[in-house]
C-alpha positions in Angstrom: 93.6 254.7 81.0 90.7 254.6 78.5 90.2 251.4 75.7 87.7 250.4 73.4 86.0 247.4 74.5 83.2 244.5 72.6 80.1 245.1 74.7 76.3 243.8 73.7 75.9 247.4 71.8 79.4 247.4 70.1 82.2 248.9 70.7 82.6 251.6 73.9 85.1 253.3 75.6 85.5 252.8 78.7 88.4 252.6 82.3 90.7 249.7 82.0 94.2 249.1 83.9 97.4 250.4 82.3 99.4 247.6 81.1 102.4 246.2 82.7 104.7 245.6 79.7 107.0 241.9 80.0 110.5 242.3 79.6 110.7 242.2 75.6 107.9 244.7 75.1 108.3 248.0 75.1 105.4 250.8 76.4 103.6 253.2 73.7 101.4 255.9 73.7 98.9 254.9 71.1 98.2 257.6 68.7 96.4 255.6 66.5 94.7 252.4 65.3 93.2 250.6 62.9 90.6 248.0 62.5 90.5 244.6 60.6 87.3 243.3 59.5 88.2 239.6 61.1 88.5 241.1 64.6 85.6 243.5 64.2 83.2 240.6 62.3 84.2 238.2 64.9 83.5 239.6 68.2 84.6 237.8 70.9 82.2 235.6 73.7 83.1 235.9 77.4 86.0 238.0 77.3 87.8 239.0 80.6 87.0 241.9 82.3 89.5 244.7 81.5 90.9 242.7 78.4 91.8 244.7 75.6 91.3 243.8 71.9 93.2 245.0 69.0 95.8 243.6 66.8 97.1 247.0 65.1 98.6 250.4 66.7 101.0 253.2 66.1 102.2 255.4 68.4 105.4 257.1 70.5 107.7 254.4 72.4 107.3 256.0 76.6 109.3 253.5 78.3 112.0 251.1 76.7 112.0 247.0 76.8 113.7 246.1 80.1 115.7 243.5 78.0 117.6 246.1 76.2 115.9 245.1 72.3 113.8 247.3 70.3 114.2 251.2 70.1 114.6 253.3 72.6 112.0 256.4 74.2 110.8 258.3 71.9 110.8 256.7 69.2 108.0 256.1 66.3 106.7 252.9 65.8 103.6 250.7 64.5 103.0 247.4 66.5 101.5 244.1 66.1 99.6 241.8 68.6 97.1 240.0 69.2 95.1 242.0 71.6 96.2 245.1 73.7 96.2 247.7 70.5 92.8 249.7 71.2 93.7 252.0 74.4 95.6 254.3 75.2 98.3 252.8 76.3 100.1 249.6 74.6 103.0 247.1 76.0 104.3 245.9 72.3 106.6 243.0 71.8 109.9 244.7 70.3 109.8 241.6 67.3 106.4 242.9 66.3 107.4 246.6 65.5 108.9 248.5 63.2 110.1 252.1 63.5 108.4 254.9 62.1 110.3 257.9 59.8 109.2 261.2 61.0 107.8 262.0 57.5 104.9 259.1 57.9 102.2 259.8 59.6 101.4 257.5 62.5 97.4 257.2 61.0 98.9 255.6 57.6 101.5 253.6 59.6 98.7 252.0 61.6 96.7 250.6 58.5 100.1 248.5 57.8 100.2 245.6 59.9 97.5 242.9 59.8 96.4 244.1 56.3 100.0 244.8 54.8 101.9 241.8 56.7 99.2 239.3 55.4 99.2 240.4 52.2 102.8 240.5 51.3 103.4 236.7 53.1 100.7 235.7 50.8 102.2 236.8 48.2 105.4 235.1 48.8 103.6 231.4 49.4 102.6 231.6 45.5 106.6 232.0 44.7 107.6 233.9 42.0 104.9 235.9 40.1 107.0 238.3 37.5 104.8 237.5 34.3 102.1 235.4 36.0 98.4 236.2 36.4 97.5 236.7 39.7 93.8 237.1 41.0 93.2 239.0 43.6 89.4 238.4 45.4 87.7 240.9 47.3 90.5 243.5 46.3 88.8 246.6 47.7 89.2 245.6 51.4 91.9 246.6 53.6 93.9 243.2 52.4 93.4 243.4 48.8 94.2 246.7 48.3 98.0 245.6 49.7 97.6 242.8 47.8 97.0 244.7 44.5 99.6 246.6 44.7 102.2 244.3 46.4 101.6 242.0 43.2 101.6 244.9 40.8 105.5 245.7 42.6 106.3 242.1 42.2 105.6 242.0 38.3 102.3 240.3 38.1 99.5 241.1 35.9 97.0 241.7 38.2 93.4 240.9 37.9 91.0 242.5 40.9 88.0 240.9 41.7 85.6 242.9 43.1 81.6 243.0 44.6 80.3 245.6 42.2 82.1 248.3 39.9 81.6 251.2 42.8 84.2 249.3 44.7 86.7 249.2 42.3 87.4 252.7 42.5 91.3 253.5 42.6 92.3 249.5 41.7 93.6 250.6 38.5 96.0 253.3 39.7 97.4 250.6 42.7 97.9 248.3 40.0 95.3 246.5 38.5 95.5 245.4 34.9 91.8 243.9 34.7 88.7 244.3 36.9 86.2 241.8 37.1 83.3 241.1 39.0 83.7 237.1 40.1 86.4 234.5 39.3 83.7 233.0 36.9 84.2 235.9 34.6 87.9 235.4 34.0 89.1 235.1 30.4 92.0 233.1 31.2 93.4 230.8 34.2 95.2 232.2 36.2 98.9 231.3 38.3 98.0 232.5 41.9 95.0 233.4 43.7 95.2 235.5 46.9 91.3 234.9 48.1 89.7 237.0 51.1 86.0 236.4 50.5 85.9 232.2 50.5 83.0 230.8 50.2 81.5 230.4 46.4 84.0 232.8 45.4 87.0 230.5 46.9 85.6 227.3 45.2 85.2 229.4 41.9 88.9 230.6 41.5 89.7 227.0 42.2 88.9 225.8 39.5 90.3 229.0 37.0 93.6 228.0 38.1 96.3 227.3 35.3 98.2 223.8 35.3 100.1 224.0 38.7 98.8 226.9 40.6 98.1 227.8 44.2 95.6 229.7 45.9 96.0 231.5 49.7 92.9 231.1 50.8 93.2 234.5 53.4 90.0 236.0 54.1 86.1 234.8 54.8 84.4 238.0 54.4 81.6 235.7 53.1 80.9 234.1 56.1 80.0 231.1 53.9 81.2 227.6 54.0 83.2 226.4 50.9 82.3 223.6 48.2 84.9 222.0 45.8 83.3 219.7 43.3 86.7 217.7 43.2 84.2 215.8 40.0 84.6 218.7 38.0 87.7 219.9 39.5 88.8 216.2 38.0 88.3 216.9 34.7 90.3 220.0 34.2 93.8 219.5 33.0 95.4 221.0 35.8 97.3 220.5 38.8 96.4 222.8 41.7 97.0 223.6 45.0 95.0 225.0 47.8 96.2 226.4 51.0 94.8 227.9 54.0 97.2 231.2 55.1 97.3 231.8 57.8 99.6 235.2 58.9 103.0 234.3 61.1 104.9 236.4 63.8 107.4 237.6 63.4 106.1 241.1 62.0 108.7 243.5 62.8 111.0 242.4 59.8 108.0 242.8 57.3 106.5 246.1 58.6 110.1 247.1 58.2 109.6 246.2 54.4 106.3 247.7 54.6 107.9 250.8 55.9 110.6 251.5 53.4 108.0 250.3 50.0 105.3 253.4 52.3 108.6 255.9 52.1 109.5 255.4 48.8 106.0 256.3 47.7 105.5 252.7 46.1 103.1 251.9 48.8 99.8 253.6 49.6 97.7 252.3 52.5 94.4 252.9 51.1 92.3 254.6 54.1 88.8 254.4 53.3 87.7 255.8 56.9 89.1 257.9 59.5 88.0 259.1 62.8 88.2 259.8 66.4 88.0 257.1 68.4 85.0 257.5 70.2 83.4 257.0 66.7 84.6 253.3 66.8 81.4 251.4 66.7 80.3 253.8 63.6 83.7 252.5 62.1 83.2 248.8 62.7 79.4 248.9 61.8 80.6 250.7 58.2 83.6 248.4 58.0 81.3 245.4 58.2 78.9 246.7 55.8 81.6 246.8 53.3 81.0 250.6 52.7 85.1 251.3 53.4 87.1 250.9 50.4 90.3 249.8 52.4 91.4 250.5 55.9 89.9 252.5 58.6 91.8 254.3 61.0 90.8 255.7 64.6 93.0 258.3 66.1 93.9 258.4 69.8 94.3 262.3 70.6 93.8 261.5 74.1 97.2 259.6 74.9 99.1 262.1 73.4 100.1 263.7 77.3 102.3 260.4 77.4 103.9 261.2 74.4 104.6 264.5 75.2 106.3 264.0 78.4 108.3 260.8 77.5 109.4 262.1 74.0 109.1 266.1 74.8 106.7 266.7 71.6 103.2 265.6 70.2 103.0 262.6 68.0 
């Protein structure tokens, strides 16, 4: 089968084994994927020959989990995993997925998992949030944009923070109840901050926080270290709380959340790029100069012959 691979020019296609699924994963044909700036920005050193990278994929179940769990053969589903998501073919652990209604398309079902997932388990480590301010930092990415609009659902007044005011294009209709340009220019404290950018920007928002707030700390998109002046942070009247998120497996239960919030029309992945996958190094190279508002998506037209003869249709 063919996978995108890291190589010292970017990302290629190029002949890898098929995978051999374990007994609690089940086998897709991959229709698409999507990339996340963290595994695009940090590109792995020494990787195996024939390893595959990739966290997020949707596509058409072709051969069930030989443990009996998950859907059955034919079904529509996006998956989680660490690796394994950019080829053609994907073993997927049944806990990690979530089945796909035929109205969705498998493109916008593929921006959902790292992006969505994180965002909406961020959201539940600041607690409740109907009434409070919540910050949001480097909003236009593929995390903020959930985040936005996962806050917005939640009943939080939702402040986006963004690079420049080109990126904050569509933040408004997700959402957002004020733009601004860097923590510093906040009017008020705020209750919660869900950061992805850290660096400056993390320390910043630290100290705008109202007596007895939190912030995620999510993302590093700065790819900058992070200084708290815990001297100043001392003479503010408040209590605060910082904590580094990290994003925990189980997915399937929250993609399933994900899932129904994308059906109902409340959610809308934000796709900033979409492509075939041969264009994947054009993606990643536009993803990482921050020139996609919001997710991109690859699409996988190639694996659709296992699709058609396990499920007897296209994807």
């Amino acid at each position: 089968m063919r996978a995108v691979l890291h190589g010292p020019e970017g990302l290629h296609l190029a002949d890898v084994p098929e995978p051999r699924p374990r007994d609690g994963e089940v086998l897709i044909a991959v229709a698409a994927i999507s990339l996340d700036f963290g595994e695009v920005a940090h590109r792995p050193t020494g990787t195996s020959a024939g390893r595959v990278p990739g966290w997020d994929a949707a596509g058409i179940v072709t051969r069930g989990a030989a443990d009996g769990s998950g859907p059955p053969v034919g079904s529509r589903v996006v998956t989680f995993g660490w690796d394994g998501a950019w080829a053609e073919l994907r073993a997927a652990e049944t806990t990690n997925l979530a089945v796909v209604p035929d109205g969705i398309d498998l493109g916008v079902a593929a921006a959902l998992p790292v992006a969505g997932v994180t965002a909406l388990q961020a959201l539940r480590r600041l607690g409740p949030v109907r009434g409070r301010r919540v910050l949001v930092t480097g909003a236009s990415g593929g995390v903020g944009r959930f985040a936005v609009q996962l806050a917005a659902l939640a009943g939080a007044w939702v402040i986006a923070s963004v690079g420049d005011r080109s990126r904050a294009e569509g933040l408004r209709e997700l959402g957002a109840d004020e733009i601004v340009l860097e923590p510093g220019a906040l009017s008020d404290p705020v209750f919660g901050v869900l950061d992805n950018v850290g660096g400056d920007q993390l320390a910043e928002a630290f100290l705008r926080l109202e007596p007895d707030g939190v912030v995620q700390a999510i993302g590093r998109a700065a790819r900058l270290p992070t200084t708290i002046d815990f001297e100043v942070a001392g003479t503010l009247p408040a209590r605060a709380r910082l904590e580094n998120f990290n994003v925990a497996t189980p997915f399937g239960p929250d993609l399933a959340v994900l899932i129904r919030l994308l059906e109902s029309g409340r959610l809308v992945p934000q796709i900033g790029w979409r492509g075939h996958w041969e264009q994947a190094e054009l993606a990643s190279t536009a993803l990482l100069a921050r020139r996609i508002h919001g997710k991109a998506v690859l699409d996988v037209p190639a694996s659709r012959r296992w699709a058609v003869e396990a499920a007897g249709g296209t994807p």
